[in-house]
PyMOL Python script that loads the backbone (N, CA, C, O; Angstrom):
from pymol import cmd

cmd.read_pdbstr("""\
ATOM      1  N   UNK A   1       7.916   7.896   3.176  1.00  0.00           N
ATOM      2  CA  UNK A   1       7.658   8.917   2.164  1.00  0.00           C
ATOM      3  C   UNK A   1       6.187   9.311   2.262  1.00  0.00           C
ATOM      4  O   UNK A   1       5.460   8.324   2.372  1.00  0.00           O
ATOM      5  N   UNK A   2       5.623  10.350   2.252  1.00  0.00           N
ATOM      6  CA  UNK A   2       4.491  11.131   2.101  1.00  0.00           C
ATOM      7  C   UNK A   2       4.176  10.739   0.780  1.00  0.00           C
ATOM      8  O   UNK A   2       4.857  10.512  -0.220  1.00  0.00           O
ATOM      9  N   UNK A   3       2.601  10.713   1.113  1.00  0.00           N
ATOM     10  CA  UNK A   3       1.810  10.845  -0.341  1.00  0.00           C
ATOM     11  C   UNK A   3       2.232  11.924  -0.759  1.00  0.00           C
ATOM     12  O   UNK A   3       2.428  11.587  -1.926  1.00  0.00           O
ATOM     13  N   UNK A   4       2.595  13.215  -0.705  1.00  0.00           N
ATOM     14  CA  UNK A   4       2.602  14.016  -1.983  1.00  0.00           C
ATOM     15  C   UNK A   4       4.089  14.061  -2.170  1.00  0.00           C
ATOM     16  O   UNK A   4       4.656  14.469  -3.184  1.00  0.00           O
ATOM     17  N   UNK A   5       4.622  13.628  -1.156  1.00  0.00           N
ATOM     18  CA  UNK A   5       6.197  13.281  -2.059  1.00  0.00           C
ATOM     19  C   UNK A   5       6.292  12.343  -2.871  1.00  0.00           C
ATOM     20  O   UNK A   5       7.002  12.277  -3.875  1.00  0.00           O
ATOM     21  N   UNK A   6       5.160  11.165  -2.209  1.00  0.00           N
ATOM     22  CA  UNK A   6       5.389  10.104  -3.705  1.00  0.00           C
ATOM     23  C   UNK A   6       4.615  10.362  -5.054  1.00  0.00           C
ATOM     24  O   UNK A   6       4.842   9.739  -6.091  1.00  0.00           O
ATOM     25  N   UNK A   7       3.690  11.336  -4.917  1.00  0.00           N
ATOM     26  CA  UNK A   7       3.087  11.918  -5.803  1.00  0.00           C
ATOM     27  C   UNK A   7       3.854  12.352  -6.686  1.00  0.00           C
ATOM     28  O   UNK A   7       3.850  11.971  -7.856  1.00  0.00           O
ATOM     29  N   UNK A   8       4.896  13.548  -6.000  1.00  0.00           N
ATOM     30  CA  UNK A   8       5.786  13.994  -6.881  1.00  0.00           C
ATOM     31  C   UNK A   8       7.086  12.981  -8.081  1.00  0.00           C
ATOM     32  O   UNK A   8       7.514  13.118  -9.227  1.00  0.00           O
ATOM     33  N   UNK A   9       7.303  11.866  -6.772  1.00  0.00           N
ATOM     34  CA  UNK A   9       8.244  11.007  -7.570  1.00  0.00           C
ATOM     35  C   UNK A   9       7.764  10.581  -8.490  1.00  0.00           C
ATOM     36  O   UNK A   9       8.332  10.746  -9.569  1.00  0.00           O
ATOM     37  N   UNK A  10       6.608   9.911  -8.422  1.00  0.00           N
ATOM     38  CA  UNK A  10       6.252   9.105  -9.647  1.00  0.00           C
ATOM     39  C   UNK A  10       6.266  10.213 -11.188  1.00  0.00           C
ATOM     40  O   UNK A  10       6.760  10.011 -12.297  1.00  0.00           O
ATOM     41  N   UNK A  11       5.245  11.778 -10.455  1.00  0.00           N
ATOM     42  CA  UNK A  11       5.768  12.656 -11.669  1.00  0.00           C
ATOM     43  C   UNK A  11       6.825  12.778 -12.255  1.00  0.00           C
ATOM     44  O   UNK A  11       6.912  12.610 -13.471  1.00  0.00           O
ATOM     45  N   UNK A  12       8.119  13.187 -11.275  1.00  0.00           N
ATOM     46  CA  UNK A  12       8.991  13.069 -11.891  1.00  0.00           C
ATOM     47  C   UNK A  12       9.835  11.944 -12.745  1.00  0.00           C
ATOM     48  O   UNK A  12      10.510  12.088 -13.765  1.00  0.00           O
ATOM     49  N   UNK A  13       9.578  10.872 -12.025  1.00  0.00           N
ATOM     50  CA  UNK A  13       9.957   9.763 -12.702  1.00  0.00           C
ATOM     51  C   UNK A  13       9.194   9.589 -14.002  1.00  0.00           C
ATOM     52  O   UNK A  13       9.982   9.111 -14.818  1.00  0.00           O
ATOM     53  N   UNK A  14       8.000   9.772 -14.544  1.00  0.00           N
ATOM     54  CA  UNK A  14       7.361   9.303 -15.598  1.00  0.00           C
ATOM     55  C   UNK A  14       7.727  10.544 -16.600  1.00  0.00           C
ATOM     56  O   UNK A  14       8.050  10.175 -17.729  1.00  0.00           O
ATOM     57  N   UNK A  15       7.728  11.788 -16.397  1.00  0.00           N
ATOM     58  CA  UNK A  15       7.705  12.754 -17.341  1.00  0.00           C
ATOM     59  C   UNK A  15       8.978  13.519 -16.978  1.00  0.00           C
ATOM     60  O   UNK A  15       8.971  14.721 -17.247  1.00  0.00           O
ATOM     61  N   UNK A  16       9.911  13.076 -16.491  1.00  0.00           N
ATOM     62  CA  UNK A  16      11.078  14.216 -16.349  1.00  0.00           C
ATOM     63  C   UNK A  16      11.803  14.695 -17.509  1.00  0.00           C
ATOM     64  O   UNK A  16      12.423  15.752 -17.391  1.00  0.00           O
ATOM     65  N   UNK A  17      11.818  14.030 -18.690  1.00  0.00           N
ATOM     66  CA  UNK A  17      11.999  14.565 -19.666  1.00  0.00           C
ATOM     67  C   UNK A  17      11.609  15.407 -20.284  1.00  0.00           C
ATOM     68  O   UNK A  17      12.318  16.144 -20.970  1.00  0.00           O
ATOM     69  N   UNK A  18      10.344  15.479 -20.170  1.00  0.00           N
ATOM     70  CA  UNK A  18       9.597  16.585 -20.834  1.00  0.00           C
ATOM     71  C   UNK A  18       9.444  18.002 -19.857  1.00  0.00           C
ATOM     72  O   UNK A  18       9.417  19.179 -20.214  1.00  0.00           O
ATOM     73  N   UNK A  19       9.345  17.325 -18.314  1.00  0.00           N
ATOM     74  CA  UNK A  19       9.110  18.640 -17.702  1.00  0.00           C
ATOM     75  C   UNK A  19      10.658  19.509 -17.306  1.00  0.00           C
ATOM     76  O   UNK A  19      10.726  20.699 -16.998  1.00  0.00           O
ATOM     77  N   UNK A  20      11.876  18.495 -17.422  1.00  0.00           N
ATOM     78  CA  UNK A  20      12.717  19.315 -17.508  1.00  0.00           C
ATOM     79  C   UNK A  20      12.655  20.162 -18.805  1.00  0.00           C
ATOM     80  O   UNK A  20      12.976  21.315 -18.517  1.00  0.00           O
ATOM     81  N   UNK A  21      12.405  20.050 -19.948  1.00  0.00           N
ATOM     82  CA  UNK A  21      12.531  20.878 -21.253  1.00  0.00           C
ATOM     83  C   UNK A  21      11.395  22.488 -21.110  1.00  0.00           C
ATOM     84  O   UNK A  21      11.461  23.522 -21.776  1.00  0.00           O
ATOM     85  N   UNK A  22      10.531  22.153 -20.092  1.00  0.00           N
ATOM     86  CA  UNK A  22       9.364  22.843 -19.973  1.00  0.00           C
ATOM     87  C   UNK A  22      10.312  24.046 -18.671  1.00  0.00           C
ATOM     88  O   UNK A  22      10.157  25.263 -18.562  1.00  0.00           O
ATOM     89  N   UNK A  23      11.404  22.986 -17.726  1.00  0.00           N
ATOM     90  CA  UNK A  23      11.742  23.857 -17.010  1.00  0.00           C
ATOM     91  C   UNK A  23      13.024  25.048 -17.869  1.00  0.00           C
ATOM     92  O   UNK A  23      12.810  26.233 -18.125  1.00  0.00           O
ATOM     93  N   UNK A  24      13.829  24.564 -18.052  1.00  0.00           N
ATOM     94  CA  UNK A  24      14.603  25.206 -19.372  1.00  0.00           C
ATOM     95  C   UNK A  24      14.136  26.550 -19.968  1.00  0.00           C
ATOM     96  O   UNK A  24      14.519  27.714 -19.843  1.00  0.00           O
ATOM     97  N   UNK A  25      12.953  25.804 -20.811  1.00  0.00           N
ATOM     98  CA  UNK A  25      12.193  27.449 -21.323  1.00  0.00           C
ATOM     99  C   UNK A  25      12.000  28.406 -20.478  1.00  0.00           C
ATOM    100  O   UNK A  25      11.875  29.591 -20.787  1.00  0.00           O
ATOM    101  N   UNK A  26      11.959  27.870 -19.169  1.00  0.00           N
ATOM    102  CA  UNK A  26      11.266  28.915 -18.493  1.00  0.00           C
ATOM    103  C   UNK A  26      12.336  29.617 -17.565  1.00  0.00           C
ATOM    104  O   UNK A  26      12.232  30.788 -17.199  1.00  0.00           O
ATOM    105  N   UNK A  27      13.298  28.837 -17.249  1.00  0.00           N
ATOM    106  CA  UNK A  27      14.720  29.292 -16.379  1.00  0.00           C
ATOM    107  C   UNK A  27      15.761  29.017 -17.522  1.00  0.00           C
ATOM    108  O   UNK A  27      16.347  27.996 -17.162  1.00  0.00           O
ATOM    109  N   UNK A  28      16.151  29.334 -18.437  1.00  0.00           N
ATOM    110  CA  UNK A  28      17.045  29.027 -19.127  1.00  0.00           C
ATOM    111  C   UNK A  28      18.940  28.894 -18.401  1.00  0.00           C
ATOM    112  O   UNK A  28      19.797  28.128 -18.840  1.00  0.00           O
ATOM    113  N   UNK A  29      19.076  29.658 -17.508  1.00  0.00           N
ATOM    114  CA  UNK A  29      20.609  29.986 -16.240  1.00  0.00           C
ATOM    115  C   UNK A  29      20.391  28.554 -15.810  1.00  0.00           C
ATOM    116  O   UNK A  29      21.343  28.138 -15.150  1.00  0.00           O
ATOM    117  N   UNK A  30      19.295  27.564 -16.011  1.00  0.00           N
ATOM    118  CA  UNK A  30      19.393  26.220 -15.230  1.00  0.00           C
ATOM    119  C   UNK A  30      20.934  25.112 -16.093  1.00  0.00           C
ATOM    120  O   UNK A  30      21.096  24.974 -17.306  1.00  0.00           O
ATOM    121  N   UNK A  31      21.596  24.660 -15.255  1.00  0.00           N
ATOM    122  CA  UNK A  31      22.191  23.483 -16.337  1.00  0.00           C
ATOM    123  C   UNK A  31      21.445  22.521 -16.100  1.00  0.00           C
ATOM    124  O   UNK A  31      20.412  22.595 -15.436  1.00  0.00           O
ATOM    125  N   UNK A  32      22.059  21.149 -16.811  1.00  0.00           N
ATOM    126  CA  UNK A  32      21.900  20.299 -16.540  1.00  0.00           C
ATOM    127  C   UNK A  32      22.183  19.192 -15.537  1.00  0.00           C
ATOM    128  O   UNK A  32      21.752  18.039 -15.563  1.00  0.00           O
ATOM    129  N   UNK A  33      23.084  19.826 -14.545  1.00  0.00           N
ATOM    130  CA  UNK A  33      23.399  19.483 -13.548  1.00  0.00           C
ATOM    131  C   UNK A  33      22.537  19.656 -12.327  1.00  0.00           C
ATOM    132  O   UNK A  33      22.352  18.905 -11.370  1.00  0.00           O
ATOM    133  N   UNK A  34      21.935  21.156 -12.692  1.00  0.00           N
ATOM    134  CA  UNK A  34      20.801  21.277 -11.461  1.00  0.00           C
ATOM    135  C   UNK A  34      19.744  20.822 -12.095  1.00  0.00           C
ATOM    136  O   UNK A  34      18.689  21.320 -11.701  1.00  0.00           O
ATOM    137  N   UNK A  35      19.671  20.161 -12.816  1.00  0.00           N
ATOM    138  CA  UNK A  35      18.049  19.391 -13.191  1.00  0.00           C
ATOM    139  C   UNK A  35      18.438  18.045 -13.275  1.00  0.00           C
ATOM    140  O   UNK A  35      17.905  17.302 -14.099  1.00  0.00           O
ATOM    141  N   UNK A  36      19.329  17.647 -12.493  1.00  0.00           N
ATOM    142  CA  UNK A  36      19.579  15.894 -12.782  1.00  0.00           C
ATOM    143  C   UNK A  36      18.748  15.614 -11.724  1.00  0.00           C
ATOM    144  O   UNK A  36      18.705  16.119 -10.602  1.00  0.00           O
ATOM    145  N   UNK A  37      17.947  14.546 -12.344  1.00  0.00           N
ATOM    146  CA  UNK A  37      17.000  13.972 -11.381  1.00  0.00           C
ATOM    147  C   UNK A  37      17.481  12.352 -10.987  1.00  0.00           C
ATOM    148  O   UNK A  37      17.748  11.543 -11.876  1.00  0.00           O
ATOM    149  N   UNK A  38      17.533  12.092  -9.868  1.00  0.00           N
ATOM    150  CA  UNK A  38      17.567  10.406  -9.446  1.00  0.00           C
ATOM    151  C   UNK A  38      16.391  10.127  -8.589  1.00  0.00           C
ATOM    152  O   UNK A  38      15.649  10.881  -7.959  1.00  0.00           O
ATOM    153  N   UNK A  39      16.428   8.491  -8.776  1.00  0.00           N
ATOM    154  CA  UNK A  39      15.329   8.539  -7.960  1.00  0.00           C
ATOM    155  C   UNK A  39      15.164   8.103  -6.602  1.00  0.00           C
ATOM    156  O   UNK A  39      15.951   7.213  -6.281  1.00  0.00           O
ATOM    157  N   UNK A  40      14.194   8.560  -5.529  1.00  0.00           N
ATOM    158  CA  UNK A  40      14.692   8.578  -4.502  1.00  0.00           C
ATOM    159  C   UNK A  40      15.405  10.141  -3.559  1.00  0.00           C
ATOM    160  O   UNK A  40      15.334  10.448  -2.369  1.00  0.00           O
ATOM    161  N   UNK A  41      16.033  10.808  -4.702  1.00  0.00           N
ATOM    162  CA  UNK A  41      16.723  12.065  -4.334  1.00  0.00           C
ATOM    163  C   UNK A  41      15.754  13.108  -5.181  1.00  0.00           C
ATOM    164  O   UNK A  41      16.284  13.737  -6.097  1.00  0.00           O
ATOM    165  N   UNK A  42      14.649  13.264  -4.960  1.00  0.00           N
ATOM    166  CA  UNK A  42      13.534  14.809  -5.161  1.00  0.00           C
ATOM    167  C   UNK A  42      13.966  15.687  -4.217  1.00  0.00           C
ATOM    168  O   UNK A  42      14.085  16.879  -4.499  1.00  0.00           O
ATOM    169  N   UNK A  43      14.303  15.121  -2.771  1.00  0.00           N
ATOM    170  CA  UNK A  43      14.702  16.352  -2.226  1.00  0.00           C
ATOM    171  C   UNK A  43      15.827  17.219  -2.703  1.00  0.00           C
ATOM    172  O   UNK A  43      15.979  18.423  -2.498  1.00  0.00           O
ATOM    173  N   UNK A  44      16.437  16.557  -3.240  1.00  0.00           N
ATOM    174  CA  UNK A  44      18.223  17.389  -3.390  1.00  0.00           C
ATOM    175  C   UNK A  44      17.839  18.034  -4.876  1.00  0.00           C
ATOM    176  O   UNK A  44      18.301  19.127  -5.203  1.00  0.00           O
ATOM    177  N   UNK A  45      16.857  17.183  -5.851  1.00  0.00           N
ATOM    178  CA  UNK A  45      16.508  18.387  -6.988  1.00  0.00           C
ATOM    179  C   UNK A  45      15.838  19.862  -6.964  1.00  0.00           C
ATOM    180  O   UNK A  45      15.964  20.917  -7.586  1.00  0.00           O
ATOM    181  N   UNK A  46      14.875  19.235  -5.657  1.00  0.00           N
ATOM    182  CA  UNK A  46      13.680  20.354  -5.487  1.00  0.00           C
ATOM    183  C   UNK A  46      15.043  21.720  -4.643  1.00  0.00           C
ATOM    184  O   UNK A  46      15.400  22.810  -5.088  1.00  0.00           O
ATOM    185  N   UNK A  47      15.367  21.158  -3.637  1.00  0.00           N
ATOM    186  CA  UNK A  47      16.694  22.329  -3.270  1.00  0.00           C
ATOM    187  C   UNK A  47      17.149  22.517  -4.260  1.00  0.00           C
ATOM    188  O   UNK A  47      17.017  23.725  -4.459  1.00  0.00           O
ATOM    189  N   UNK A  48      17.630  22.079  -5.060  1.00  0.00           N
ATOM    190  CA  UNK A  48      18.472  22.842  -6.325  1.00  0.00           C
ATOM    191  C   UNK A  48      17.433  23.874  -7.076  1.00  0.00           C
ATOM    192  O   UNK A  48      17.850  24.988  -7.394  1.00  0.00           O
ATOM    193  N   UNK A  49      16.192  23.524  -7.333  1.00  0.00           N
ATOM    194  CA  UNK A  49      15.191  23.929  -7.988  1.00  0.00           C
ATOM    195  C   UNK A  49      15.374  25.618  -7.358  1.00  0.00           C
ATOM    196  O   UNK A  49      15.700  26.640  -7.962  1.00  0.00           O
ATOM    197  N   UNK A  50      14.911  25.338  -5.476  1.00  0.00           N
ATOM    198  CA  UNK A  50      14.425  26.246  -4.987  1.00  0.00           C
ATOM    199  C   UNK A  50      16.216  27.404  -5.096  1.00  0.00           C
ATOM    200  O   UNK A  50      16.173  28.587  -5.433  1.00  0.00           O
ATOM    201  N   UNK A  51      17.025  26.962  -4.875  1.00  0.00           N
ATOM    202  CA  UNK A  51      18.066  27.935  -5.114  1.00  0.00           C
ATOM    203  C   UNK A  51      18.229  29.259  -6.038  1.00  0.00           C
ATOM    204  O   UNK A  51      18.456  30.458  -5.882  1.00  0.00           O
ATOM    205  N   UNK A  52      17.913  28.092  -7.376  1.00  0.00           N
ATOM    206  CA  UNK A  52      17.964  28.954  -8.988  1.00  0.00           C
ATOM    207  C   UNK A  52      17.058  29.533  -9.066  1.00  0.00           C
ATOM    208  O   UNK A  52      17.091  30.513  -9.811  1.00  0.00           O
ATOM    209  N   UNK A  53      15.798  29.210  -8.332  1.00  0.00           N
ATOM    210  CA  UNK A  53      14.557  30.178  -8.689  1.00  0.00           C
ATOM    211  C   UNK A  53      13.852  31.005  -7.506  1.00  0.00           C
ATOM    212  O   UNK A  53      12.798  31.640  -7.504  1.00  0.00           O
ATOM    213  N   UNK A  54      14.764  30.782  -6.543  1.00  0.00           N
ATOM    214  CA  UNK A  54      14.437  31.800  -5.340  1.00  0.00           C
ATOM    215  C   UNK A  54      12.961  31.305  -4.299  1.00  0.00           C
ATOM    216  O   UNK A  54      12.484  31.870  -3.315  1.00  0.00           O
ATOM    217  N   UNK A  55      12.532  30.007  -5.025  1.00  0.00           N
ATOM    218  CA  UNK A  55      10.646  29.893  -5.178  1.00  0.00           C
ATOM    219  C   UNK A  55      11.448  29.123  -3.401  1.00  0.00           C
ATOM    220  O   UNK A  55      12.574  29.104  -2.904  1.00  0.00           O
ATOM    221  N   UNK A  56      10.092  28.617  -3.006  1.00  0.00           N
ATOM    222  CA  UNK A  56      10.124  27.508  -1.915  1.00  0.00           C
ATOM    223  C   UNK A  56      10.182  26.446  -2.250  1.00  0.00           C
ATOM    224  O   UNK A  56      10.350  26.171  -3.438  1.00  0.00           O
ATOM    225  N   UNK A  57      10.029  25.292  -1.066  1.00  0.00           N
ATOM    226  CA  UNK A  57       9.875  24.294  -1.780  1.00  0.00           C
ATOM    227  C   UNK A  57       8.555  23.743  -2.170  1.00  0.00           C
ATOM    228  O   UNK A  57       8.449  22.892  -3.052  1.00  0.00           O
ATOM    229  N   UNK A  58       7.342  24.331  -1.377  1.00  0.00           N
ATOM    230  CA  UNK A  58       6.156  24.188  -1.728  1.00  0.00           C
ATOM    231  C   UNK A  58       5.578  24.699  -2.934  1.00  0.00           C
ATOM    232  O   UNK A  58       4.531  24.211  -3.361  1.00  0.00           O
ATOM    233  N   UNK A  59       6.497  26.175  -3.861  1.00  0.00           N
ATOM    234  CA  UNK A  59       5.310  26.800  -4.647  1.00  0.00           C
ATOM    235  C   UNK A  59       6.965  26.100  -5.962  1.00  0.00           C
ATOM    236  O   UNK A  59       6.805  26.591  -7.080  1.00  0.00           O
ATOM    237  N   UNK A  60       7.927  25.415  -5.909  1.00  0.00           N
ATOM    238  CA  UNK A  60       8.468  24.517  -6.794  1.00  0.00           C
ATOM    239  C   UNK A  60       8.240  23.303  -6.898  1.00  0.00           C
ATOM    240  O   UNK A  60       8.806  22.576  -7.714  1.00  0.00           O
ATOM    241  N   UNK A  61       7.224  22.868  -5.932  1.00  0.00           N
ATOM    242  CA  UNK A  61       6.683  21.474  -6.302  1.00  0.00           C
ATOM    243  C   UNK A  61       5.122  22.016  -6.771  1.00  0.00           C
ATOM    244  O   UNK A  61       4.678  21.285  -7.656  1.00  0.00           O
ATOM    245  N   UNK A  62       4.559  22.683  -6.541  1.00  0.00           N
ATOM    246  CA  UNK A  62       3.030  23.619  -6.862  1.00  0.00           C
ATOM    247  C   UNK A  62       3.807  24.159  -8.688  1.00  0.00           C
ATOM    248  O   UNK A  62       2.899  24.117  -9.517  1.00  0.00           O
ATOM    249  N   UNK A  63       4.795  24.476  -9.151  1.00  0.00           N
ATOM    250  CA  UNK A  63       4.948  25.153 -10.566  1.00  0.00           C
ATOM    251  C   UNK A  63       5.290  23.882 -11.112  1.00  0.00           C
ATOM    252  O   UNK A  63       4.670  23.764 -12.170  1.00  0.00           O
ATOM    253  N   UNK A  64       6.136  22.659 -10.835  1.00  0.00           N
ATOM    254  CA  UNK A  64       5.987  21.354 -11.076  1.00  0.00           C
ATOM    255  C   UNK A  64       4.392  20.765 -11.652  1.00  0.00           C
ATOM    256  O   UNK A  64       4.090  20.136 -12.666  1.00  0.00           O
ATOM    257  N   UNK A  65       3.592  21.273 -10.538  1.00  0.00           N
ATOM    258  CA  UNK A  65       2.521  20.172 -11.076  1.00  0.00           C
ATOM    259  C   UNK A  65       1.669  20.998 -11.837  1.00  0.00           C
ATOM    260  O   UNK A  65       0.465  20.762 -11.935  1.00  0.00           O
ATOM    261  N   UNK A  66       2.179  21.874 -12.335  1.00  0.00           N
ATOM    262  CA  UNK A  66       1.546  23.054 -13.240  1.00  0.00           C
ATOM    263  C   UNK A  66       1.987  22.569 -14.973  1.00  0.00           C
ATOM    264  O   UNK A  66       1.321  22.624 -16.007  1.00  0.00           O
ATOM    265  N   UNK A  67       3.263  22.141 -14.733  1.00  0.00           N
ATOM    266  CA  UNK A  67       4.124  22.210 -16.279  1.00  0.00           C
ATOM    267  C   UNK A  67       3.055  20.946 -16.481  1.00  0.00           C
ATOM    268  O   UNK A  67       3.027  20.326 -17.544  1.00  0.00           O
TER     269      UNK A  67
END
""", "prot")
cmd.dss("prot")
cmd.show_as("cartoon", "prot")
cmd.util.cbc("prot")
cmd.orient("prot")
């Protein structure tokens, strides 16, 4: 794993609660199915991410470390 992938995990792992609620407001068409996070599997969220929001996977892990 890359430092900024583990960067990302640990984000997601510590605050996914909150930054999913932050993602919501902002994509509301998201369910909760495309925001299930496990851990270990960032890649298969961040693809889901990048689908619903058209973004990459660089500027959906870049709006990630924004929320």
């Amino acid at each position: 794993m890359t430092q900024e992938n583990n960067s990302l995990s640990l984000r997601l792992k510590g605050n996914w609660n909150e930054l999913k609620g932050k993602i919501k407001q902002q994509y509301a068409d998201l369910t909760d199915d495309d925001l299930l996070y496990v851990e270990g599997k960032e890649d298969e969220l961040l693809g889901r991410l990048q689908q619903k929001t058209g973004k990459t996977k660089e500027e959906v892990k870049s709006w990630i470390d924004t929320l």
